[in-house]
C-alpha positions in Angstrom: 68.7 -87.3 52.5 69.9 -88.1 49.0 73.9 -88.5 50.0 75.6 -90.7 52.3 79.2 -89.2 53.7 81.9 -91.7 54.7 85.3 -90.5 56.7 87.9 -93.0 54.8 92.0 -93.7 55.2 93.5 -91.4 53.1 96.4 -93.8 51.7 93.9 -96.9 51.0 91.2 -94.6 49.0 94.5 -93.1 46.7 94.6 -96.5 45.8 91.3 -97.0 44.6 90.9 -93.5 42.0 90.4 -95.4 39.5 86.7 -95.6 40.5 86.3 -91.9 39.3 86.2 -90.2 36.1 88.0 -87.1 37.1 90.7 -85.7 39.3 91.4 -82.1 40.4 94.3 -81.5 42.3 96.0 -79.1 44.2 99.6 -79.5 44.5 102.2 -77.2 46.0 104.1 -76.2 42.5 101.0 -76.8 40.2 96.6 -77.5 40.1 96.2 -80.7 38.3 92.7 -80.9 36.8 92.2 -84.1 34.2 90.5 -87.9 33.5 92.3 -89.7 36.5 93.3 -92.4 33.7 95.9 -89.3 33.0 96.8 -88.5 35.8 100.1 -90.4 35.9 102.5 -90.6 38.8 102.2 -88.0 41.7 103.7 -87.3 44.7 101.6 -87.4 47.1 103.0 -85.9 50.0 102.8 -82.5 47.6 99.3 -82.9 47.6 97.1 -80.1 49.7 93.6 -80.5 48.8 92.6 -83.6 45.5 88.6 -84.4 44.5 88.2 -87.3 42.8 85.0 -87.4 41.2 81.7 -88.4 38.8 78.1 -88.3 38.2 77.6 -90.2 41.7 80.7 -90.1 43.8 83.1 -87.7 45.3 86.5 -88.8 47.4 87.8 -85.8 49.0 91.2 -85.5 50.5 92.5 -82.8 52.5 95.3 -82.1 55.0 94.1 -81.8 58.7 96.3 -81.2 61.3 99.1 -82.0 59.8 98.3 -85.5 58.0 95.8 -86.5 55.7 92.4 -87.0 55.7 90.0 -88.5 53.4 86.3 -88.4 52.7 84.0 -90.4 50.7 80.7 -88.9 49.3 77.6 -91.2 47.2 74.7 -89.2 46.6 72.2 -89.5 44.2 71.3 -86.3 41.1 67.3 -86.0 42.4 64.8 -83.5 43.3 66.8 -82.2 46.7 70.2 -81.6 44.0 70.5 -78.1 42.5 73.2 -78.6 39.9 75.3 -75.4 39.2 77.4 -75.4 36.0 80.6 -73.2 36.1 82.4 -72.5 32.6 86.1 -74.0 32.3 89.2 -72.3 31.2 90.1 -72.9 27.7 93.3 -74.7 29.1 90.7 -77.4 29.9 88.4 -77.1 26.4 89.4 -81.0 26.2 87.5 -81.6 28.9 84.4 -80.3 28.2 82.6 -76.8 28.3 81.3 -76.7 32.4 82.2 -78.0 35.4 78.9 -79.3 37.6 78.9 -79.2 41.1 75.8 -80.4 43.5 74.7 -78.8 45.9 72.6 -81.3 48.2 69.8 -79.8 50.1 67.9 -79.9 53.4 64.9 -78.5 54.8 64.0 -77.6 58.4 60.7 -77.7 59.9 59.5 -74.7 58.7 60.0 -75.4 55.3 63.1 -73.3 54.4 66.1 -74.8 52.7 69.7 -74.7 53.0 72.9 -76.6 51.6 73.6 -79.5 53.5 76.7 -80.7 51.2 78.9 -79.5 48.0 80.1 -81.7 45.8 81.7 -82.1 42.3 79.7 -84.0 40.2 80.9 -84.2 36.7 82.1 -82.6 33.4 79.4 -81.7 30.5 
């Protein structure tokens, strides 16, 4: 397995985004998608669903019955990674071009593969 997955608090990882490149956001009144260097202030408790993220690293926080939850993922671009590159609106051209997102596989005992884990994995 080329990933490791860690539940984390969601208050103490907001306080350490700065590890990431990017941040994409879901907010009640707007989707936030930027460098988290621009991110600026936020309320949080607007927040539904934000991916922090880079080449190696994912923080995922969501809402789960009724509070939030938090989600660490480190996992490694090799042979079991299929990158997939998905085109960004020209509202994000100062970006980049693509978003890439991993999908991590796993194979069974006959040989057939699935996904194991998604992730977002960078801007090219």
């Amino acid at each position: 397995m080329s990933y490791t997955v860690e539940r984390v608090d969601a208050g103490k990882a907001l306080r350490d985004i700065e590890k990431y490149r990017y941040a994409l956001l879901y907010m009640i009144s707007e989707i936030v998608f930027c460098r988290v260097e621009d991110i600026g202030e936020q309320e949080w408790e607007e927040c539904l669903e934000a991916r922090f993220f880079d080449a190696e690293k994912e923080l995922h926080i969501y809402e789960e019955d009724g509070g939030q939850c938090a989600v660490k993922v480190v996992g490694e671009l090799d042979e079991d990674c299929l990158i997939k590159k998905y085109e960004l609106a020209d509202r994000y051209c100062d970006l980049g071009k693509a978003l890439c997102v991993c999908e991590h596989l796993r194979y069974d005992e006959d040989g057939q593969v699935s996904v194991a884990l998604t992730r977002l994995a960078g801007i090219e």
